[in-house]
MITOR-677223 format. One record per residue (C-alpha): y, z, x. Coordinates in steps of 0.05 Angstrom, whole numbers. Layout:
<sites>
<site north="Y" up="Z" east="X"/>
...
</sites>
This chain:
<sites>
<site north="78" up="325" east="22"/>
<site north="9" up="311" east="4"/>
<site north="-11" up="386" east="2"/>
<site north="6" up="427" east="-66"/>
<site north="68" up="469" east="-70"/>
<site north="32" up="529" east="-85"/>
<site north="-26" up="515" east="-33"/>
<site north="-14" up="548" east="41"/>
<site north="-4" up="501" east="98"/>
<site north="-10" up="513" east="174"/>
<site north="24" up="461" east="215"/>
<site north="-6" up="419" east="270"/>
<site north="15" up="367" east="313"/>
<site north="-53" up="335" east="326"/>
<site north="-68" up="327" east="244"/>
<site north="8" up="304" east="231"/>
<site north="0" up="249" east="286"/>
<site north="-70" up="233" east="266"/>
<site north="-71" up="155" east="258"/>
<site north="-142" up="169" east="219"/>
<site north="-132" up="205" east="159"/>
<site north="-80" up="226" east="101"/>
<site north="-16" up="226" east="146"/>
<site north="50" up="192" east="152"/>
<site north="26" up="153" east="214"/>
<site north="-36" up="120" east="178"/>
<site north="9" up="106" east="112"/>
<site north="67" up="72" east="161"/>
<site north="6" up="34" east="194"/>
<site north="-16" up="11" east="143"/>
<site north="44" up="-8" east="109"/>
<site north="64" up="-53" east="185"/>
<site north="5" up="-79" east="183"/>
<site north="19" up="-115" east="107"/>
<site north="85" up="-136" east="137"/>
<site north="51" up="-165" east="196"/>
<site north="9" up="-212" east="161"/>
<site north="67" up="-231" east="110"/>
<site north="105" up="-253" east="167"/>
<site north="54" up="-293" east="200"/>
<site north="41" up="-326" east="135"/>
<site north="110" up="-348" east="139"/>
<site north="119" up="-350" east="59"/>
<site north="189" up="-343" east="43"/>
<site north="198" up="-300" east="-25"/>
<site north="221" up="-357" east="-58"/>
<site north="147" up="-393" east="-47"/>
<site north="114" up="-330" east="-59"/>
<site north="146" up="-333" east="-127"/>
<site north="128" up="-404" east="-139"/>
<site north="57" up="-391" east="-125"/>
<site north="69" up="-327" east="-172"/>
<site north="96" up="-378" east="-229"/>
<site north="58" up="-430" east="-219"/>
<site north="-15" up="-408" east="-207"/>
<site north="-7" up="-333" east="-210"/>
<site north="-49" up="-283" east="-183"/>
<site north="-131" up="-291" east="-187"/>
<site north="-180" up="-248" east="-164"/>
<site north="-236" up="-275" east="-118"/>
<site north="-269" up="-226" east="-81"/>
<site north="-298" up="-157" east="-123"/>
<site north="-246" up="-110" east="-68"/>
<site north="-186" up="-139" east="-96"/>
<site north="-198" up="-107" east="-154"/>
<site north="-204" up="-43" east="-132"/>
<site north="-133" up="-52" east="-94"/>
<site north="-98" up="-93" east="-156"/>
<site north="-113" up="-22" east="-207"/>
<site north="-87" up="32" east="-148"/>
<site north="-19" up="-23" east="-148"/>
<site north="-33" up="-13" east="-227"/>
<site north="-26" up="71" east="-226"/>
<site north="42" up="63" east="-200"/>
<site north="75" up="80" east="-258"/>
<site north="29" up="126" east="-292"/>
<site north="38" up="166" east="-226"/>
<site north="105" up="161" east="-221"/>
<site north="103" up="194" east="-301"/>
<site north="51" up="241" east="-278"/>
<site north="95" up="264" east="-223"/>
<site north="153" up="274" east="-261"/>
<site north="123" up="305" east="-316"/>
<site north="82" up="360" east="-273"/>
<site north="130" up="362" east="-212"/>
<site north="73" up="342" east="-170"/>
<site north="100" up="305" east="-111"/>
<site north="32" up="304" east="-72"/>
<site north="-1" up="265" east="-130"/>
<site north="43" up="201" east="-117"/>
<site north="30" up="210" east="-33"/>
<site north="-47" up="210" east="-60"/>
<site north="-35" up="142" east="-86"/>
<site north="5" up="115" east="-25"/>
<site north="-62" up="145" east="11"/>
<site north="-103" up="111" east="-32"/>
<site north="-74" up="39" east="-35"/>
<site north="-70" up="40" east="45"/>
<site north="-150" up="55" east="47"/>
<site north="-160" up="8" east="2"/>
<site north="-122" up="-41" east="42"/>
<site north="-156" up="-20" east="104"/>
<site north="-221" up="-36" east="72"/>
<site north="-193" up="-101" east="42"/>
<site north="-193" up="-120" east="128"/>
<site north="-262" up="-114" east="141"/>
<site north="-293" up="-151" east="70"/>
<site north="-247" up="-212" east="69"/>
<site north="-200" up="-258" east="112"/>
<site north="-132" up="-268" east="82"/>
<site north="-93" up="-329" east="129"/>
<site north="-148" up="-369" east="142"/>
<site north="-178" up="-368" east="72"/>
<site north="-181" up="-410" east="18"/>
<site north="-148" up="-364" east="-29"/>
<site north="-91" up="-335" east="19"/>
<site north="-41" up="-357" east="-31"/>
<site north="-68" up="-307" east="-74"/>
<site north="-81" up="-258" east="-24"/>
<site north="-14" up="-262" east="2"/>
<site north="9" up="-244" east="-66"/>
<site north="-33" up="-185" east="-68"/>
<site north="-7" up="-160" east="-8"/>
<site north="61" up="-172" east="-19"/>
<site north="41" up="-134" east="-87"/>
<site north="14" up="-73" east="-40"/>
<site north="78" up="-80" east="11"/>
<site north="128" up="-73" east="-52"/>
<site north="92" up="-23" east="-83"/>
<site north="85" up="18" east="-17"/>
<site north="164" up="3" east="-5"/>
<site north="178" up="35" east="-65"/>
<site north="128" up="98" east="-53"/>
<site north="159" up="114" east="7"/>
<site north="219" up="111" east="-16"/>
<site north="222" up="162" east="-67"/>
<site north="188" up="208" east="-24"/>
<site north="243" up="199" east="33"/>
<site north="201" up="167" east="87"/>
<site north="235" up="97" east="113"/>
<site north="180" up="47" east="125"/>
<site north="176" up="14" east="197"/>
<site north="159" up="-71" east="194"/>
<site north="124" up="-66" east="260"/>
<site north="95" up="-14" east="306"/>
</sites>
């Protein structure tokens, strides 16, 4: 799906089941690996949206930037996509929120941070956003791997 319709595609097993790289495997990892750390924050969504309401979301480290405009694209993808019938530009965006994710690991703690309230809000941002992504492009997300 992330390959234009009018491109030609050869079909391998080793780059579909590729766990480094554009392909279902690393999105679904990624996406797990969100709801992982959700669930070991134990935050119900009704305290997620307290923190939401009552302190809302703050950025404190220069990366969650970076992550907070790809959640931001959503819907201008979602236009673009409907507009130009371009399916693999919204699978570029799932790519690109779960690299940015991935790269959110290795510059920043989340659980045993000051700021994991707000970092649990960002990823509960990325997991929703993600959700939806998958969603509309038919693939059902797995919670743990």
């Amino acid at each position: 799906m992330c390959i234009r319709d009018s491109s030609t595609y050869r079909f391998a097993y080793d780059k579909m089941l590729d766990p480094k790289g554009n392909t279902a495997v690393y999105l679904l990892y990624s996406y797990a690996r969100i709801s992982s750390i959700l669930r070991k924050s134990e935050y119900s969504q009704d305290h997620l949206k307290g923190i939401a309401t009552k302190t809302g979301f703050k950025i404190t480290h220069p990366h969650e930037r970076y992550l907070a405009v790809s959640l931001l694209r959503f819907p201008e993808v979602l236009d673009t996509v409907v507009d130009e019938m371009n399916l693999h530009k919204l699978c570029d965006l799932i790519y690109d929120i779960s690299v940015k994710i991935a790269e959110g690991y290795n510059k920043y703690r989340i659980l045993d941070d000051p700021n994991k309230d707000t970092r649990i809000l960002l990823c509960e941002a990325s997991r929703v956003v993600l959700l939806t992504a998958f969603s509309l492009v038919g693939i059902s997300p797995l919670e743990k791997i």
